[in-house]
KEKE-3310 file (N, C-alpha, C; in steps of 0.2 Angstrom, whole numbers, plus 5000, padded with zeros to 4 digits):
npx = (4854:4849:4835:4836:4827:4828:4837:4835:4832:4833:4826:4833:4846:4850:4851:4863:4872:4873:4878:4891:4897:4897:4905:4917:4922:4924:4933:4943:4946:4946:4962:4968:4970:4973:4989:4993:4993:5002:5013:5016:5020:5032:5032:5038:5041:5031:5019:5024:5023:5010:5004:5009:5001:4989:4993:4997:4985:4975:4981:4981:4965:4963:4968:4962:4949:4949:4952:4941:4930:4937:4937:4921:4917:4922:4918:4902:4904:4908:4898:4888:4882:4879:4875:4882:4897:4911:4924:4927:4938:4937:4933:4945:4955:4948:4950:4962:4968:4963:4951:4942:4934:4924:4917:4911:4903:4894:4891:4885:4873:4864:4861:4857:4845:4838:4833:4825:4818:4811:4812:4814:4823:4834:4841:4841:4850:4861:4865:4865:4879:4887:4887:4894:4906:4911:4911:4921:4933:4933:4936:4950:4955:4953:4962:4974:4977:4971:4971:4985:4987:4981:4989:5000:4995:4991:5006:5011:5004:5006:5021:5020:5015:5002:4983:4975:4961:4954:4962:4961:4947:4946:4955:4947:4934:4938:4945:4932:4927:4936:4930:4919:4919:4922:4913:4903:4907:4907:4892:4890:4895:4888:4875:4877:4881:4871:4870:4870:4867:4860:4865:4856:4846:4850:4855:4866:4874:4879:4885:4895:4901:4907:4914:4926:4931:4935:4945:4956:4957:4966:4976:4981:4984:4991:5003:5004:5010:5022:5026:5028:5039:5052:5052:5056:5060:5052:5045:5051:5049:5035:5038:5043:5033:5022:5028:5028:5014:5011:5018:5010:4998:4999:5001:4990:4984:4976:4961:4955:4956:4959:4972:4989:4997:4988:4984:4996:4994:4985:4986:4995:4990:4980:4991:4990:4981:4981:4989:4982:4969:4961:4956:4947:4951:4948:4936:4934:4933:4939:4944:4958:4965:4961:4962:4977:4983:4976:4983:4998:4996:4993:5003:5016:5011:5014:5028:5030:5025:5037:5045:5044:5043:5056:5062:5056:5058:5066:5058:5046:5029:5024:5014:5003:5008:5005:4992:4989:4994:4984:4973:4976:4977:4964:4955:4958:4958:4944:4938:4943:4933:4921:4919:4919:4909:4898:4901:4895:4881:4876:4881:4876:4871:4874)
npy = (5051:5033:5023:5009:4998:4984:4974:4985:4993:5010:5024:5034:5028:5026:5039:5044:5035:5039:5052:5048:5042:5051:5062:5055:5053:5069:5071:5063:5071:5083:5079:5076:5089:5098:5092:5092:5105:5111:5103:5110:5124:5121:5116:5105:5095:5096:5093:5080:5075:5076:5066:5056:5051:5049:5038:5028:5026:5023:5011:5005:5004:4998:4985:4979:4980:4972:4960:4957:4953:4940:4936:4936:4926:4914:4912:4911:4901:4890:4890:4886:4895:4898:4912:4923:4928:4923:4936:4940:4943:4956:4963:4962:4968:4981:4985:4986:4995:5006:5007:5002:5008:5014:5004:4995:5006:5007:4994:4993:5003:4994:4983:4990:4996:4984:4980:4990:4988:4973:4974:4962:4956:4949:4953:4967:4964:4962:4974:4983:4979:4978:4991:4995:4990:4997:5008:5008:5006:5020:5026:5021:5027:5038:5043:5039:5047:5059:5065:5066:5075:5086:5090:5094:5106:5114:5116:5123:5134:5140:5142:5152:5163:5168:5168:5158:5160:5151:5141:5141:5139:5125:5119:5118:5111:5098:5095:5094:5081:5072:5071:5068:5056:5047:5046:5039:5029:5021:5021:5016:5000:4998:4995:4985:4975:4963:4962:4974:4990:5004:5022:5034:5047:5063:5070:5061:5058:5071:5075:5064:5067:5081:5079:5070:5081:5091:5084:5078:5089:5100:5090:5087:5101:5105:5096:5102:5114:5110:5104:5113:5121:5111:5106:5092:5084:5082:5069:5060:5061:5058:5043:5035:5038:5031:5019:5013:5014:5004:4994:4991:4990:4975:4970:4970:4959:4958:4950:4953:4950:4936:4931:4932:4938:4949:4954:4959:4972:4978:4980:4990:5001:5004:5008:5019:5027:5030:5041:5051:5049:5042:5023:5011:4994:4985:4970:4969:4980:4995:5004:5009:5007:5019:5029:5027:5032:5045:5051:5047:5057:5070:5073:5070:5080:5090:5090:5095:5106:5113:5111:5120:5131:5131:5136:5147:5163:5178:5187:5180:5182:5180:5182:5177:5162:5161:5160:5150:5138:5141:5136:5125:5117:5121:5116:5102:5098:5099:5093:5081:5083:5081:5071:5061:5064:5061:5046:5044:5046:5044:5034:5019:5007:4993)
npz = (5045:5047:5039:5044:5053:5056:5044:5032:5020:5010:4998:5007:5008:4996:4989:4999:4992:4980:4980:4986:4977:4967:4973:4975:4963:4959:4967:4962:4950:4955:4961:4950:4942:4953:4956:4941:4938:4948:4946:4932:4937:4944:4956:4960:4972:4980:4971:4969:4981:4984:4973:4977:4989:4984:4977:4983:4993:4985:4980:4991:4991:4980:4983:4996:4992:4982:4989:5000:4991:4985:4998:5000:4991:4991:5005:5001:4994:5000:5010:5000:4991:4976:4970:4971:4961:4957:4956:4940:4926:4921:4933:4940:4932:4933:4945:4942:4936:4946:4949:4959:4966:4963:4955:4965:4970:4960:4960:4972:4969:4962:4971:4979:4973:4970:4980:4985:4978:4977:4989:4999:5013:5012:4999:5006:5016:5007:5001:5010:5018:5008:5006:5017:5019:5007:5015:5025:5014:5010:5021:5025:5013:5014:5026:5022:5012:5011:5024:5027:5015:5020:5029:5022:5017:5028:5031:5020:5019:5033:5032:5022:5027:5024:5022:5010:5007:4995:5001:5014:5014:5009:5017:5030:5024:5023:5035:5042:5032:5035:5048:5048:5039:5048:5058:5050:5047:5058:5061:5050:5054:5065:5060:5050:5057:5069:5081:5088:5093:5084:5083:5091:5085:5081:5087:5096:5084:5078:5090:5093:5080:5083:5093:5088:5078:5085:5092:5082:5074:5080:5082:5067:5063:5071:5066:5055:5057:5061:5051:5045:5052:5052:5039:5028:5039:5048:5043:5046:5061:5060:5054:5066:5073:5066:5066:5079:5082:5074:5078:5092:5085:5080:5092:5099:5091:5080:5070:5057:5042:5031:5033:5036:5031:5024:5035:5040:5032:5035:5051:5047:5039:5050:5058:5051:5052:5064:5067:5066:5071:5085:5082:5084:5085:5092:5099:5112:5125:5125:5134:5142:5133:5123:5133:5133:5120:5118:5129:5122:5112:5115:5123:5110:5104:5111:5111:5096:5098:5104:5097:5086:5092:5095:5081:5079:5071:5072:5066:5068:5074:5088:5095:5085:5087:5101:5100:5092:5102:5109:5105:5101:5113:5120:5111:5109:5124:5125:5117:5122:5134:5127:5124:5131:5140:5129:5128:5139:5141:5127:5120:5111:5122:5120)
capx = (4851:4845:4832:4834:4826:4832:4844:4833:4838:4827:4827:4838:4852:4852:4854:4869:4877:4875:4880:4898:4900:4898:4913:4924:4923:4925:4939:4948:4945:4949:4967:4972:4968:4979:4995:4994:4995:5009:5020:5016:5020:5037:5032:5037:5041:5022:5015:5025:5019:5002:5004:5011:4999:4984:4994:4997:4976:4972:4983:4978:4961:4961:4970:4958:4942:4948:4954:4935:4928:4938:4934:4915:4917:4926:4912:4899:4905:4908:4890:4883:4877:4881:4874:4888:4900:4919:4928:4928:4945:4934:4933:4953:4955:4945:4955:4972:4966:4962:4942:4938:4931:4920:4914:4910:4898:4891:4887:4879:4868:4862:4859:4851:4839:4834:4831:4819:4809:4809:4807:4818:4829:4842:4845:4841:4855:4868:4865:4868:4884:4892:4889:4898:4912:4913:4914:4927:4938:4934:4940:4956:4956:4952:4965:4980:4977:4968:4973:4994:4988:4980:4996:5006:4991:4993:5014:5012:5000:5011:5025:5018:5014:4996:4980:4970:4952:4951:4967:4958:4938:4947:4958:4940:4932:4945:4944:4924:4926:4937:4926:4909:4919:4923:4904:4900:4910:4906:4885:4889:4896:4883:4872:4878:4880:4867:4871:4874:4861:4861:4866:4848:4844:4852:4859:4871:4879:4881:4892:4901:4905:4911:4922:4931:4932:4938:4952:4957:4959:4975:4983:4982:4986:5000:5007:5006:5015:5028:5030:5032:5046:5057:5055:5057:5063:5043:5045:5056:5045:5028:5037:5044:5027:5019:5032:5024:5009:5012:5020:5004:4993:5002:5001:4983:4983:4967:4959:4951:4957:4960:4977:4992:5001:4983:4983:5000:4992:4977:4988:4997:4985:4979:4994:4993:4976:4983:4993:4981:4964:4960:4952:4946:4951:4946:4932:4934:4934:4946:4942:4961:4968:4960:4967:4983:4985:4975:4989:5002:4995:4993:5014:5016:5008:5018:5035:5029:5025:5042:5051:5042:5045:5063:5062:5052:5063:5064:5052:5039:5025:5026:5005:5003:5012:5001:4984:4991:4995:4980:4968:4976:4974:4958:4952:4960:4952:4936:4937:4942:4924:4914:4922:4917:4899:4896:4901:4891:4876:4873:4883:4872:4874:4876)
capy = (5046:5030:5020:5005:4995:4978:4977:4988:4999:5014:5030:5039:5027:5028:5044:5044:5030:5042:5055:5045:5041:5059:5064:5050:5055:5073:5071:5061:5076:5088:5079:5077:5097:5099:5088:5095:5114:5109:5104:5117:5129:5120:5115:5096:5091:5097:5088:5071:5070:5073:5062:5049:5051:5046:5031:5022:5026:5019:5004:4999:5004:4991:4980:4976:4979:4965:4952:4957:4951:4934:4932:4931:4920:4908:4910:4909:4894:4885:4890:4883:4901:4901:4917:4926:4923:4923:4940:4941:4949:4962:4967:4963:4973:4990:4987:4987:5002:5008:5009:4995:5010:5017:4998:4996:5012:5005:4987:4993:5004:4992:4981:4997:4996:4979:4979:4994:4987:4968:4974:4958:4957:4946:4960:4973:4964:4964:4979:4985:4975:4983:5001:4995:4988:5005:5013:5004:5010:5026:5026:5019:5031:5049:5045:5037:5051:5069:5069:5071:5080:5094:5092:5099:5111:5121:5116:5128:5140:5142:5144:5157:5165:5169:5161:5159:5161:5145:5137:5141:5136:5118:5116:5116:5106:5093:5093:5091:5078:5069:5068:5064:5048:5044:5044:5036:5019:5018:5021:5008:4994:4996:4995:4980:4970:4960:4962:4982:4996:5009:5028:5037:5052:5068:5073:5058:5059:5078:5075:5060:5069:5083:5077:5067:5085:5092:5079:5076:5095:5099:5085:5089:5107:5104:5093:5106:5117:5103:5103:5123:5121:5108:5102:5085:5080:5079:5063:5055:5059:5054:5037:5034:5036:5026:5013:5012:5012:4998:4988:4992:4987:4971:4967:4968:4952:4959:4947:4957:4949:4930:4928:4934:4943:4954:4957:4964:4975:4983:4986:4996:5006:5007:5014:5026:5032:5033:5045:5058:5049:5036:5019:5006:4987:4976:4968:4969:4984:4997:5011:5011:5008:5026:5035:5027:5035:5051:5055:5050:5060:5075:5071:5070:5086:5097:5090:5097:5115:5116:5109:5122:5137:5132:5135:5153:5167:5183:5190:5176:5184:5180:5181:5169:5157:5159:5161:5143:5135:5141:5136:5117:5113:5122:5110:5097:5098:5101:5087:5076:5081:5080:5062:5059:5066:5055:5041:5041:5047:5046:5031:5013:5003:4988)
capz = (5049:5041:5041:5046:5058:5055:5041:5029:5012:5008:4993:5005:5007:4989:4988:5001:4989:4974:4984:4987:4971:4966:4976:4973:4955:4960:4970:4956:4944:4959:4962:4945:4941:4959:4953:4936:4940:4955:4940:4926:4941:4944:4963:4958:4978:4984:4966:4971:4989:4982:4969:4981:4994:4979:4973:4991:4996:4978:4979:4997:4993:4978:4986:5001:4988:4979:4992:5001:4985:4985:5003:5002:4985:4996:5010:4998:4990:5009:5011:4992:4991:4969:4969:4971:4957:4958:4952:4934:4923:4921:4939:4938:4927:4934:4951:4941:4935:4949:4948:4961:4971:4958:4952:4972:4970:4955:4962:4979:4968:4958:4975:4985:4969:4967:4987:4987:4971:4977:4997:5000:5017:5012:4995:5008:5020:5004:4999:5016:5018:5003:5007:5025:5014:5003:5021:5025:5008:5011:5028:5023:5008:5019:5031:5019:5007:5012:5032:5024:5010:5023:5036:5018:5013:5032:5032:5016:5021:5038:5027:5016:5033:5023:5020:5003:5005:4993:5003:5021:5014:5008:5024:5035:5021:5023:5043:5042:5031:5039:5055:5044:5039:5054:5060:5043:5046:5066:5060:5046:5057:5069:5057:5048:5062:5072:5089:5090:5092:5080:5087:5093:5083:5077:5094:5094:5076:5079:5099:5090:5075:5086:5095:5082:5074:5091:5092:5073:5073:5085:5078:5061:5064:5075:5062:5049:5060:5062:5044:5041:5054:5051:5035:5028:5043:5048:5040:5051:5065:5058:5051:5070:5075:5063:5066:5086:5082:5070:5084:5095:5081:5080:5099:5098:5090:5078:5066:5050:5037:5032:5031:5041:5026:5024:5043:5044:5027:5038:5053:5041:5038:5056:5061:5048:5056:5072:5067:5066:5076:5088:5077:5088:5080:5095:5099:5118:5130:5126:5137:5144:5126:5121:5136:5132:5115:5117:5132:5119:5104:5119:5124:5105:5101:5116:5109:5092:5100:5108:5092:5083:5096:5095:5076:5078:5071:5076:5062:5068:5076:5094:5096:5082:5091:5106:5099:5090:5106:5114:5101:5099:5117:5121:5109:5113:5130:5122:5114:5126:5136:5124:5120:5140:5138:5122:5129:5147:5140:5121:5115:5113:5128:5117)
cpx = (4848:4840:4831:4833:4828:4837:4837:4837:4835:4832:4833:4846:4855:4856:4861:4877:4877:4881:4889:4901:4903:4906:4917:4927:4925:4932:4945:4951:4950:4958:4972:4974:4976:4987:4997:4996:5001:5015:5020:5021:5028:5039:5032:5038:5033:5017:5017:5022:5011:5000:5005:5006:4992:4985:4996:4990:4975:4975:4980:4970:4960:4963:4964:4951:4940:4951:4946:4931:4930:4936:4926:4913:4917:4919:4908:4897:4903:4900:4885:4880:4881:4881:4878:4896:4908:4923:4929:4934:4941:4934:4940:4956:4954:4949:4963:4971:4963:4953:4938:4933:4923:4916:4911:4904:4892:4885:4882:4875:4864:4859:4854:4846:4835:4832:4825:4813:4806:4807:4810:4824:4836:4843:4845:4849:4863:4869:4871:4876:4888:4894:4894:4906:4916:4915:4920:4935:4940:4936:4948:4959:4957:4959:4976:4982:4975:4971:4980:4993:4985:4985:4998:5003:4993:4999:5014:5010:5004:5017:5025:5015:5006:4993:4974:4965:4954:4956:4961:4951:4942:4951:4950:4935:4934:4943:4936:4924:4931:4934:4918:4913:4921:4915:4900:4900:4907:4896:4884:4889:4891:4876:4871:4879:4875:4865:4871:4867:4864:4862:4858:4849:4851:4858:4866:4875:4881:4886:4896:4904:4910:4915:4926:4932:4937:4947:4955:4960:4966:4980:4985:4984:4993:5006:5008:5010:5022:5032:5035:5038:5051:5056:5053:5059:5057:5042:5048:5051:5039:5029:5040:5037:5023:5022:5029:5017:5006:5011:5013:4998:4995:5000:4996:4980:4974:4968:4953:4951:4958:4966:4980:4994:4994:4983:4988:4999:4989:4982:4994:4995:4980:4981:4994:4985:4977:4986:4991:4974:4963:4955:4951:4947:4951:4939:4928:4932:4941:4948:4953:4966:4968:4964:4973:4986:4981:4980:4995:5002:4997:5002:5018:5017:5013:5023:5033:5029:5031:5047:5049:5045:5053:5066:5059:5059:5061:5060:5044:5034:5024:5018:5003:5001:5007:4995:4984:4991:4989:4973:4970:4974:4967:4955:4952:4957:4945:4934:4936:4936:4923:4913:4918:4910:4894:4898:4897:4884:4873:4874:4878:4875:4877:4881)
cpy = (5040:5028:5014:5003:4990:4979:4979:4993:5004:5019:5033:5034:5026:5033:5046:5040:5036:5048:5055:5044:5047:5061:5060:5053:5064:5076:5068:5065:5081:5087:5079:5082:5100:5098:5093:5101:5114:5108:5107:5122:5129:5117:5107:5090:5092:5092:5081:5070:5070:5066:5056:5047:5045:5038:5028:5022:5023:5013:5001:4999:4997:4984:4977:4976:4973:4957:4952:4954:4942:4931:4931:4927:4916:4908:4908:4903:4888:4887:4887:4889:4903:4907:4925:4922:4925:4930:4939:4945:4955:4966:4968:4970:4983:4991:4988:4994:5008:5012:5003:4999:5012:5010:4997:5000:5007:4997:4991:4996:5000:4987:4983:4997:4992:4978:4983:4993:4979:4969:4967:4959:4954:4953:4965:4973:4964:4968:4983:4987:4976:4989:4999:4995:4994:5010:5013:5007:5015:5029:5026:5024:5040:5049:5042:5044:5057:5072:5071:5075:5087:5096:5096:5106:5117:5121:5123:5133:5143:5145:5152:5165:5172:5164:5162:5158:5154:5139:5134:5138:5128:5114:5115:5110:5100:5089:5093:5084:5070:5066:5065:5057:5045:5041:5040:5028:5018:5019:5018:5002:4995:4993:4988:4973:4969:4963:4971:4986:5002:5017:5032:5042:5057:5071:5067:5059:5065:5077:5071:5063:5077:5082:5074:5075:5088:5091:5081:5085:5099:5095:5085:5096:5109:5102:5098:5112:5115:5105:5109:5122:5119:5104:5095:5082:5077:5072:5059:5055:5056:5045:5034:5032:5031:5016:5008:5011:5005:4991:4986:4987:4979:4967:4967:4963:4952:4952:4948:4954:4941:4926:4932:4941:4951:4956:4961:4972:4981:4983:4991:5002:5007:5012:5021:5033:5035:5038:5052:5057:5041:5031:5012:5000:4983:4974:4968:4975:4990:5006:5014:5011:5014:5030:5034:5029:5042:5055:5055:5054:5069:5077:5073:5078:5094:5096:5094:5103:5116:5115:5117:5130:5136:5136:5142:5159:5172:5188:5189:5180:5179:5176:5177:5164:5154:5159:5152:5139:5134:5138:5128:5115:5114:5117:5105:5096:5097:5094:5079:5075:5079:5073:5058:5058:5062:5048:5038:5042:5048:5039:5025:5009:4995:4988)
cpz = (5044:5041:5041:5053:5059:5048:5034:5024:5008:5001:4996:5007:5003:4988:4991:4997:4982:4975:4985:4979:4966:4967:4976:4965:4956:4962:4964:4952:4948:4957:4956:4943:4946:4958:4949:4935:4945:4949:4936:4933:4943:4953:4961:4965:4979:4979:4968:4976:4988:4978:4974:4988:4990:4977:4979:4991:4990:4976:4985:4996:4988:4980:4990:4998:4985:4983:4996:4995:4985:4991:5004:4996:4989:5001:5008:4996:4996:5009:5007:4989:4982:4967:4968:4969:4959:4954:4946:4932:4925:4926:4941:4937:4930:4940:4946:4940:4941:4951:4952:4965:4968:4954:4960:4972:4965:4958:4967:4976:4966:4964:4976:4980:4969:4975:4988:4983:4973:4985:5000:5006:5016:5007:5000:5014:5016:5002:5007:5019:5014:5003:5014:5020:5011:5007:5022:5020:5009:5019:5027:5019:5011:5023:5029:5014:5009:5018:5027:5018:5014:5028:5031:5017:5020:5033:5026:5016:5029:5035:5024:5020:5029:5023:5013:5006:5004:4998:5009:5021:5013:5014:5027:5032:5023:5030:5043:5038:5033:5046:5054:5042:5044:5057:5055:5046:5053:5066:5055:5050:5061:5067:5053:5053:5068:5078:5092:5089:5088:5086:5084:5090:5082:5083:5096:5090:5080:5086:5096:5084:5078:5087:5093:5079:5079:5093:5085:5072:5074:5083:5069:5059:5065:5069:5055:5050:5061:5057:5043:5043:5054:5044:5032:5034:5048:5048:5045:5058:5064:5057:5060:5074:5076:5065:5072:5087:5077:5075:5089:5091:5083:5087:5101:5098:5084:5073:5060:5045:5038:5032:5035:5037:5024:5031:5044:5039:5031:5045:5051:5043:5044:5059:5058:5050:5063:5073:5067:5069:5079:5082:5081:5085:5088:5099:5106:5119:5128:5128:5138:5138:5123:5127:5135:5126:5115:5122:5126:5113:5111:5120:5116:5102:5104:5114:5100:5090:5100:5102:5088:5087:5095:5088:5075:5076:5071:5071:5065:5072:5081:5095:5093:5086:5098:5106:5094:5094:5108:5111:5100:5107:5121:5116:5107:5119:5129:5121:5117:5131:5133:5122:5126:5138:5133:5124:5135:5145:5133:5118:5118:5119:5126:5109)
residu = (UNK:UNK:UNK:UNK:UNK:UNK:UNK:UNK:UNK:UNK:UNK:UNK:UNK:UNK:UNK:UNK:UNK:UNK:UNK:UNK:UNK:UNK:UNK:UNK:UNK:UNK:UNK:UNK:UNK:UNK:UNK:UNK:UNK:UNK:UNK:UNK:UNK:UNK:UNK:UNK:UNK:UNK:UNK:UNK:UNK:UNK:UNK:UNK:UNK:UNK:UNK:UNK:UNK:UNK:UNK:UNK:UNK:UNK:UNK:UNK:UNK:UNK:UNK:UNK:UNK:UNK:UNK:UNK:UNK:UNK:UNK:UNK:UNK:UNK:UNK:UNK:UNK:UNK:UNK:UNK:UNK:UNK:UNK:UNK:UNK:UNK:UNK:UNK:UNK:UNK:UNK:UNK:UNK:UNK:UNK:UNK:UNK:UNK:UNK:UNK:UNK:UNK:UNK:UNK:UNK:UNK:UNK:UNK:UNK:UNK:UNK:UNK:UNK:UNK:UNK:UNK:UNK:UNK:UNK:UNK:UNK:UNK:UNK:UNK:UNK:UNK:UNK:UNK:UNK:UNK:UNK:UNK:UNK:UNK:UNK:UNK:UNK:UNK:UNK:UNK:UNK:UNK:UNK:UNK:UNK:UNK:UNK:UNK:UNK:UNK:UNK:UNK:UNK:UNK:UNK:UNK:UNK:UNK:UNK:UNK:UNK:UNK:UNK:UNK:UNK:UNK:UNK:UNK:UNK:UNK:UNK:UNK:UNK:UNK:UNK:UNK:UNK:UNK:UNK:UNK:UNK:UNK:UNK:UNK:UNK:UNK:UNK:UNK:UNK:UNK:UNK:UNK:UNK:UNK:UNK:UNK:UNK:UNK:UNK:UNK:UNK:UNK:UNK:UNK:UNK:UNK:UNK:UNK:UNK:UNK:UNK:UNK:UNK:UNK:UNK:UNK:UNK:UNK:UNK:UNK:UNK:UNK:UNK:UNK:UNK:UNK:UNK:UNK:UNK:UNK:UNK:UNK:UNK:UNK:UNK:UNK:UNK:UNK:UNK:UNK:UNK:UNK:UNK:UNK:UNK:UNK:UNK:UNK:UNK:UNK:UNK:UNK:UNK:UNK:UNK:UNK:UNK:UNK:UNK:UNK:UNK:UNK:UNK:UNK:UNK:UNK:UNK:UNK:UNK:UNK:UNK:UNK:UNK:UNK:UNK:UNK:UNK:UNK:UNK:UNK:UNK:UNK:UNK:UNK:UNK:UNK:UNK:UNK:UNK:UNK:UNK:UNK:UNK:UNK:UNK:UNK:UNK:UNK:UNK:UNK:UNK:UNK:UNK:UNK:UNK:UNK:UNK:UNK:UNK:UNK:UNK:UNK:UNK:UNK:UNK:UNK:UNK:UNK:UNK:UNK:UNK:UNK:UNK:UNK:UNK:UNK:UNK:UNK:UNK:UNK:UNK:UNK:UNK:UNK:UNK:UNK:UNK:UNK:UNK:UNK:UNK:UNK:UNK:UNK:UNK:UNK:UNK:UNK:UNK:UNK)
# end
């Protein structure tokens, strides 16, 4: 929870940024270690799609860190506001490198500091404003890169028709932190923005982080059951998907970015969240938008079972199978309450 009342920047929003930064750097550490041993071990298909999952999320991430950075120059400028200077090589530079996320971290520390000692609403409102930003990344980043690195991590633990201890404690990790960033960006935006009431107490976050974990679960499961079963040929439906979900995005008509060629960039990357959870881009009302994609993920997900039961062979453990089934749409269902329940009685009315 944080603490702002207006746009305010306290010790523990620090701490949440240190926090992040932490695990950016751990995660790097983590992935390279992963890759690494993938190819000594001679598994060079499982290393690539990891490796390829890392280098798309780190190219869109720098991508959009550094066109965000030339967009509030440009506004700045329109404003007279010199205070905010024009990307330097140097910051060129750490994005080519793939360090715009980790320079990102850096900056809003150094904001979040000079806000807490000078007690200043404008530094406390760009401070704020940056960590939304970083949200934002890491949103793009969780769902470009860890969601399909944990669809492969249970395609192979199905597979292997075992589960590691460390395999099984990182699948859970994974899917909790997937649904913590969900809750992150949607309790940054409100936060950042003027017009929005912050989510009330401990009792909110907790119902909206459920049921993003709820949802996000079955379809990530399913999907990794997908994979055991058919293969590479996974790919062909995921990119059909995504294709639809593209077109969707598209027909939406959003306006995120300043230019057409960056809009069709981020519904890109929309669709690629759609693939595995609802992500609201409009401005309006989109109550019958959400039921329209939780029935097709629901549709989606049944054509997945049946692909998968076709594909069961007579070794496969029957009960499995059914104790799989019974366990995505129980919570699935769940999900979809608790989603009801959080929306009539917890979520801000503005």
């Amino acid at each position: 929870v944080h603490c702002h009342t207006r746009l305010q920047y306290c010790y523990f929003d620090l701490f949440w940024a240190c926090v992040g930064l932490v695990s950016t750097l751990l995660d790097l550490g983590t992935d390279i270690n992963t890759i690494t041993k993938l190819y000594l071990a001679s598994h060079v298909v499982s290393a690539s799609l990891l490796l390829a999952c890392r280098l798309t999320a780190d190219i869109v991430v720098q991508f959009f860190s550094l066109a965000w950075l030339y967009d509030d120059w440009k506004e700045r400028r329109v404003n007279q506001n010199l205070e905010f200077p024009r990307p330097s090589w140097v910051v060129k530079v750490l994005h080519c490198l793939q360090l715009g996320l980790i320079y990102r971290f850096v900056w809003a520390l150094r904001k979040g500091w000079k806000a807490i000692q000078d007690g200043g609403e404008g530094l406390a409102a760009e401070a704020v404003y940056r960590s939304t930003d970083i949200t934002m990344l890491r949103l793009f980043k969780t769902f470009i890169e860890n969601a399909p690195q944990l669809v492969l991590l249970i395609g192979r633990m199905v597979q292997a028709e075992r589960v590691n201890l460390m395999e099984g404690i990182s699948a859970v990790v994974c899917l909790f932190s997937i649904s913590w960033i969900l809750l992150d960006y949607h309790k940054a935006l409100r936060i950042s923005l003027n017009n929005k009431l912050q989510l009330q107490g401990y009792l909110a976050s907790f119902v909206y982080l459920l049921w993003n974990l709820l949802l996000v679960a079955p379809r990530v499961v399913t999907l990794g059951f997908y994979v055991a079963a058919v293969g590479p040929m996974a790919a062909v439906h995921v990119a059909l998907w995504w294709f639809a979900m593209l077109v969707w995005a598209r027909l939406q008509d959003t306006d995120f970015t300043t230019s057409k060629k960056k809009e069709f960039v981020y519904n890109s990357v929309v669709a690629v969240i759609w693939i595995f959870s609802w992500f609201n881009v409009s401005k309006t009302r989109t109550l019958w938008r959400s039921v329209i994609y939780h029935f097709a993920v629901l549709v989606d997900i049944i054509i997945m079972i049946m692909v998968y039961y076709v594909f069961l062979g007579e070794d496969t453990q029957k009960l499995v199978f059914l104790c799989f089934v019974s366990v995505v749409f129980i919570c699935y269902t769940c999900g979809i309450a608790v989603r009801c329940v959080y929306y009539r009685r917890l979520h801000p009315s503005v």
